[in-house]
Every structure is written in structure tokens, then in C-alpha cells.
C-alpha positions as CSV (number, residue, x, y, z in Angstrom):
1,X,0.0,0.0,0.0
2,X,1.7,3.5,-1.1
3,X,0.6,6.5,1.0
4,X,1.5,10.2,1.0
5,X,2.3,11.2,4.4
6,X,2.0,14.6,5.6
7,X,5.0,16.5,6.7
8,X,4.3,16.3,10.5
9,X,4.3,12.6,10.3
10,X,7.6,12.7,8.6
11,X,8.7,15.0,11.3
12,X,7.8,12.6,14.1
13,X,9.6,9.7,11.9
14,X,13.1,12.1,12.2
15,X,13.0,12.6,15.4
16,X,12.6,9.6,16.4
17,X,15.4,8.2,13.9
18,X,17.5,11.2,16.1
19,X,16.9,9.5,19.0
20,X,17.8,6.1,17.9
21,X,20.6,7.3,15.9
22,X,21.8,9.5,19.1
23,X,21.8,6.4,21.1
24,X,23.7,3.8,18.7
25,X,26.7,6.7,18.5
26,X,30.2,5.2,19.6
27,X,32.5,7.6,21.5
28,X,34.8,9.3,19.2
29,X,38.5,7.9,18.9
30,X,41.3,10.6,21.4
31,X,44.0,12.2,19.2
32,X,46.3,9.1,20.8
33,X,44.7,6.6,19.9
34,X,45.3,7.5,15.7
35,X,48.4,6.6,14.4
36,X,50.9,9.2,13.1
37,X,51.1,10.1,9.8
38,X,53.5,12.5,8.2
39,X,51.8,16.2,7.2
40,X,53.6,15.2,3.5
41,X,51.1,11.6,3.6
42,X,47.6,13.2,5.0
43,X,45.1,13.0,3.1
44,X,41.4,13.5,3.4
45,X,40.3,10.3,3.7
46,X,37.3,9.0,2.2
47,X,34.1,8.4,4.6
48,X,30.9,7.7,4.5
49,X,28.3,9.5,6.0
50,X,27.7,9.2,9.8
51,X,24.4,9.0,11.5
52,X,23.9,12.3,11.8
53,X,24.7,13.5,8.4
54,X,22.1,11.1,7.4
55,X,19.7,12.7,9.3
56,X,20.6,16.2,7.3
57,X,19.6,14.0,4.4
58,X,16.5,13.4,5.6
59,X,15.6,16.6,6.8
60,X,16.6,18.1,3.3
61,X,13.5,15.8,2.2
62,X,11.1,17.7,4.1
63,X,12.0,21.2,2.5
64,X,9.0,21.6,0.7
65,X,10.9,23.4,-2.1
66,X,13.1,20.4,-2.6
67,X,9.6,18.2,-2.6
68,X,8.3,21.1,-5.0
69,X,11.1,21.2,-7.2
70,X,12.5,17.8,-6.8
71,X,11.8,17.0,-10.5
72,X,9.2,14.6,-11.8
73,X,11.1,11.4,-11.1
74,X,12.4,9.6,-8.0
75,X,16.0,9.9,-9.1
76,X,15.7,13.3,-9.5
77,X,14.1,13.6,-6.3
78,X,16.8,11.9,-4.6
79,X,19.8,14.0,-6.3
80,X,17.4,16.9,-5.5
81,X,17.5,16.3,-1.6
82,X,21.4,15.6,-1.8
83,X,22.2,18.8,-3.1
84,X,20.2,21.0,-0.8
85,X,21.5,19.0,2.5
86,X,25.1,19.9,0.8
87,X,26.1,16.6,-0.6
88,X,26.7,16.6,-4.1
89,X,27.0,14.6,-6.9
90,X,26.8,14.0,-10.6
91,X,23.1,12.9,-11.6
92,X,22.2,9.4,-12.4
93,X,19.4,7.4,-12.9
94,X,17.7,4.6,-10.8
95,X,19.3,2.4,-12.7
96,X,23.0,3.5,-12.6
97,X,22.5,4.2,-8.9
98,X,21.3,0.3,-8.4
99,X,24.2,-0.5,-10.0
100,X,26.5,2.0,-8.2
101,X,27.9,5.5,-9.0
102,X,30.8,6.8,-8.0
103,X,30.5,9.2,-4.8
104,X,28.5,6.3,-3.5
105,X,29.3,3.1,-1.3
106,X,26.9,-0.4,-1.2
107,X,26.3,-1.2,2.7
108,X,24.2,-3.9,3.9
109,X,22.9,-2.2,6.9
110,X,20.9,0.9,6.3
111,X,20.8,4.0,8.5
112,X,18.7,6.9,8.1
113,X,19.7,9.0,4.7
114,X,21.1,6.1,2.7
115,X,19.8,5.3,-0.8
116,X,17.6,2.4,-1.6
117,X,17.5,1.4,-5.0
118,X,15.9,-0.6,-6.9
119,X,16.2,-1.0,-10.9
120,X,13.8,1.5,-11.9
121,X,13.3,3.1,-8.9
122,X,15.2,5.1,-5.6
123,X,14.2,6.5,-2.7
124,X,16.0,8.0,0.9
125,X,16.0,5.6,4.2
126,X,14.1,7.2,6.9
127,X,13.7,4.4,9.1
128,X,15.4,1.2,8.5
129,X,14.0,-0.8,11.9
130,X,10.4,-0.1,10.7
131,X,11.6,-0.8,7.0
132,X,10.5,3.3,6.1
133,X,11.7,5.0,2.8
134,X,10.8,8.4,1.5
135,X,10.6,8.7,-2.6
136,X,8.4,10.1,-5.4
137,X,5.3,7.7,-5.4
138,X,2.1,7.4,-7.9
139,X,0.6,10.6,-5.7
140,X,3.6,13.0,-5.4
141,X,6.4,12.5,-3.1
142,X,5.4,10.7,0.4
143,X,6.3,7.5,2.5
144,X,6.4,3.8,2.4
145,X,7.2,0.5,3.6
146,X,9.9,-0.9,1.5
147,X,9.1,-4.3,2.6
148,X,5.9,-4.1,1.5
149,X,3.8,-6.6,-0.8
150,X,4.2,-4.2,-3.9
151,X,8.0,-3.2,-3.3
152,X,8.7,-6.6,-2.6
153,X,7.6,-7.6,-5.5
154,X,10.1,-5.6,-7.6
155,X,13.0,-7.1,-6.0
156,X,15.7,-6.7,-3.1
157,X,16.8,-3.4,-3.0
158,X,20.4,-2.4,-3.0
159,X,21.1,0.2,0.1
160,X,24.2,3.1,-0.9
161,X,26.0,5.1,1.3
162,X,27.3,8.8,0.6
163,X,30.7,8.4,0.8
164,X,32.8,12.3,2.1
165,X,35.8,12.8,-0.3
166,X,35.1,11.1,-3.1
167,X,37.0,12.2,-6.2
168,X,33.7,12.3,-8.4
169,X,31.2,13.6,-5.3
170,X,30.0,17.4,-6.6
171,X,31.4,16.5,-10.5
172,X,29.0,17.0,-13.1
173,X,27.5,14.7,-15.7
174,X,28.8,14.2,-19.0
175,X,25.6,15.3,-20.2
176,X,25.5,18.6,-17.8
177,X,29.1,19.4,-18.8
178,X,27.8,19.0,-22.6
179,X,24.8,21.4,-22.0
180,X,27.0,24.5,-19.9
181,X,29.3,24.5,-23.0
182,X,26.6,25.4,-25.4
């Protein structure tokens, strides 16, 4: 069963993904405990997004500009909600995304603002213990179940991390590059 959900209901779902997500947080690592590394060998390393970042994801999703302006699509939607919670990257399809994009990192274990994927379709993690994804659905952009008969039905879906640092993260498409040079 797909249902639109109004925003307050997807407010309550973020806060309590907060408060779950607040309480699964390991204690950061001291300064001693990292090894040492030359200033000539540091790099920014590549991460993926933590928790909280996640939850910047999904709050991004409840702009109602992003949900008014998130395109006609799901993939559009999801790119849509990346870029205006300040994680960037080139735009691609359901179907690349399913089978990964670069700026992007398969996990098995969602969290709140990872992808889910399926070919054809994408959609943001709200609420991986109740199975909750927001995404562009037949009525405009809303909630679901993604374990639901009809989703289900399409196939497992494939879970993608934004990963900090990435090369590609915040390049543009070919076909984006092609279009500013007309």
C-alpha cells in the first residue's frame, strides 16, 4: 500500500530516527589513539556519512521546495534532496545508482539517509528498523514500507551510502558538462 504522508508525520519519523541514531553513537577515537602520519602523507580520507549526516539528508526531504522542485522522477528527487542538505554529486538514474555511482558506497545495513534502490526506482532511508523510505510515489512525493507486498515484488533493493571525499562527489555529468558548453 503506497501512501502520501504529511510532513508532521515525517517530522515525528526524524525525530525519532535522532533519537535512535543519538543512542547507537560510539564515543569518538582521542588524538592518541590515531596513528601518526607524516603532514607530506595526509590526506582527506574518504568516509561515508555518519548518522547524523544522514539525518541532514532526511531533513533536506522535508523542504517543501526540494519536494516542490524535486523534479518529476524519484531519481531526480533523490539527487534533488542531496544537493540542498550539501552533498553533491553528478546525476544518475535509478538504474545507474542500483548498480553503483561513484560518490556512492553499497552497505548492507541501512541508516537513516542512505539510498535504496531498486532498478527503476530510488528513494532515501528514513527508518530502516520499521523498513520506512521516502521517494516520489504514484501521488507526489510521500512515505512507504519498502518491505511491502508491492515493493517486494520488484525485487531486493540495494542500500548506498554517501561516501565524504570522493573524487567524483559534486562532479558534473557528462551530459551537464555538454549542456553548460553550449
Amino acid at each position: 500500500m503506497r501512501t502520501r504522508t504529511q510532513p508532521a508525520i515525517l517530522a515525528a519519523l526524524c525525530c525519532l530516527a535522532l533519537g535512535v541514531c543519538a543512542a547507537q553513537q560510539t564515543p569518538p577515537q582521542t588524538a592518541s589513539s590515531q596513528p601518526r602520519v607524516s603532514a607530506a602523507h595526509r590526506r582527506k580520507p574518504d568516509r561515508a556519512l555518519s548518522s547524523d549526516e544522514g539525518l541532514s539528508v532526511i531533513a533536506a526531504a522535508l523542504d517543501s521546495k526540494v519536494r516542490r522542485d524535486g523534479g518529476r522522477d524519484c531519481s531526480h528527487l533523490v539527487h534533488a534532496i542531496y544537493e540542498r542538505a550539501g552533498f553533491r554529486y553528478a546525476y544518475a538514474s535509478s538504474d545507474d545508482l542500483y548498480d553503483g555511482v561513484e560518490g556512492f558506497r553499497r552497505v548492507w545495513q541501512a541508516q537513516p539517509g542512505d539510498v535504496i534502490v531498486w532498478r527503476g526506482h530510488a528513494g532515501i532511508v528514513v527508518r530502516p528498523s520499521r523498513h520506512v523510505f521516502f521517494s516520489f510515489l504514484t501521488t507526489g512525493p510521500g512515505v512507504d514500507d519498502y518491505q511491502s507486498s508491492y515493493w517486494t515484488s520488484r525485487g531486493i533493493p540495494r542500500f548506498y551510502r554517501y561516501v565524504k571525499g570522493d573524487p567524483c562527489a559534486g562532479c558534473t555529468s557528462v551530459k551537464e558538462s555538454l549542456r553548460q558548453s553550449r
